[in-house]
N, C-alpha and C positions, 0 to 999 in steps of 0.2 A: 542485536536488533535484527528483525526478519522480516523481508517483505517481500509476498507472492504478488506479482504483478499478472496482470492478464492486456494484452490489446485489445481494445473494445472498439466495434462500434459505436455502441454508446452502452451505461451503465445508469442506475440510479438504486437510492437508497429510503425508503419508508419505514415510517414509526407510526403504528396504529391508522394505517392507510395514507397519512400524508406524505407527499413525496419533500427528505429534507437536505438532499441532493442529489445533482445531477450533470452528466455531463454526455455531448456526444464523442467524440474518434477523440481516443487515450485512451491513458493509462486506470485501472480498477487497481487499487493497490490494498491489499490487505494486509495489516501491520502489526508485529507482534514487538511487544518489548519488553527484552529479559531479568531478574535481577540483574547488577551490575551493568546496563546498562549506563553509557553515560551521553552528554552532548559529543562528544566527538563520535561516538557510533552513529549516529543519529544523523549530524553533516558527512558520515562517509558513504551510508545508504542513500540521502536525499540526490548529494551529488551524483552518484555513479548511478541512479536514474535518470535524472537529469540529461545524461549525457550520451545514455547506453544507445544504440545503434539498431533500434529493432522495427522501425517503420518503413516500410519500400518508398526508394526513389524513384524517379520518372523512367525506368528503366527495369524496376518489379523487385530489386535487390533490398533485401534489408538494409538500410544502407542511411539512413537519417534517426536521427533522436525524436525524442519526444516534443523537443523545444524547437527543434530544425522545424517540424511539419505543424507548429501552431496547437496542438492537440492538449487536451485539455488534463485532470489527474479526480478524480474521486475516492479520495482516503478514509477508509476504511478501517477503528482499529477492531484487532481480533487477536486478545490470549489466546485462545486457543491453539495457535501457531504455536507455542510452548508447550502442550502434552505431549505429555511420556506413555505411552503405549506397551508399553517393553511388559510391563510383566500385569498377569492377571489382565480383567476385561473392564477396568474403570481407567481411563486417563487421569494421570496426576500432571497437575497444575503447578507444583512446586516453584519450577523454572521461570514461568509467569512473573513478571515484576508486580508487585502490589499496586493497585489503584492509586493511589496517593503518588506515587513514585515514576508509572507509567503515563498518567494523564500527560505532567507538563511535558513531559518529552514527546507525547504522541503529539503535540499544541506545537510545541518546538520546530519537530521535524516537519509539520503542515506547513510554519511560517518561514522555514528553511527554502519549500519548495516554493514559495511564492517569490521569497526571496532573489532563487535561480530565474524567475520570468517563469512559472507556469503560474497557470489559472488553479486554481482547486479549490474543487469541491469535497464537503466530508460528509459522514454519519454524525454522530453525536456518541463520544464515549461511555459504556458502559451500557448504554439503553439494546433493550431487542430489535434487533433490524431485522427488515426483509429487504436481501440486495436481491438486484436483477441486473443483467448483462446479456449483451450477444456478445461472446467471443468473436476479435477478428485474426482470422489465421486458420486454426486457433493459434498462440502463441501466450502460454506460460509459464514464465520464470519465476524463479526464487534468487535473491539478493539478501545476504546478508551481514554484518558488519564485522570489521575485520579481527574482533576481537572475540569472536563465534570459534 
């Protein structure tokens, strides 16, 4: 499992112009999920967001979580985070966990994070989205689960 995270200001996500999430100051998380993928990669990404250290304290220091500073999460998923680029100019999708397979764990990993005390909001899996964000920082990672 893979997740690029961004610090936002704020973030939101529209389908055919309606806005169908949204959040201000957190986390934009864009989620990929592999074959083989299982629940335990899933609780070890959710966690170590949860937890991770990338919000300034009263002193400017990256130095608080995401849950320390009240901040909210708009989960995002995106196979796409699984092309292969390596050869020729088409991305192979291969690595991708099939639809069937990736849903309940993208469903999983959102109730994981609600689970830890965050707020979140999401897209809708599978549908075309148009996300929007102001990066803040900017500040963006990638997280991904330990069996990567």
């Amino acid at each position: 499992m893979k997740a690029v995270l961004q610090r936002v200001k704020h973030a939101k996500v529209d389908i055919d112009g309606q806005t169908v999430g949204q959040i201000e100051k957190g986390l934009l998380l864009l989620v990929g999920i592999k074959t083989g993928d299982t629940e335990e990669d899933l609780r070890y990404v959710a966690d170590k967001l949860t937890g991770l250290r990338i919000f300034e304290d009263e002193s400017g220091r990256m130095n608080g979580s995401i849950k320390e500073m009240g901040g909210a999460v708009l989960s995002v998923s995106q196979f796409t985070l699984y092309g292969n680029t390596s050869k020729g100019r088409r991305p192979s999708f291969i690595e991708a966990a099939r639809p069937e397979i990736a849903e309940p764990l993208y469903h999983a990993f959102n109730e994981r994070l609600r689970a830890n005390g965050l707020h979140v909001e999401t897209g809708v899996f599978g549908a075309d989205m148009a996300v929007s964000l102001v990066n803040d920082g900017p500040v963006t990672l990638i997280v991904e689960s330990k069996n990567q």
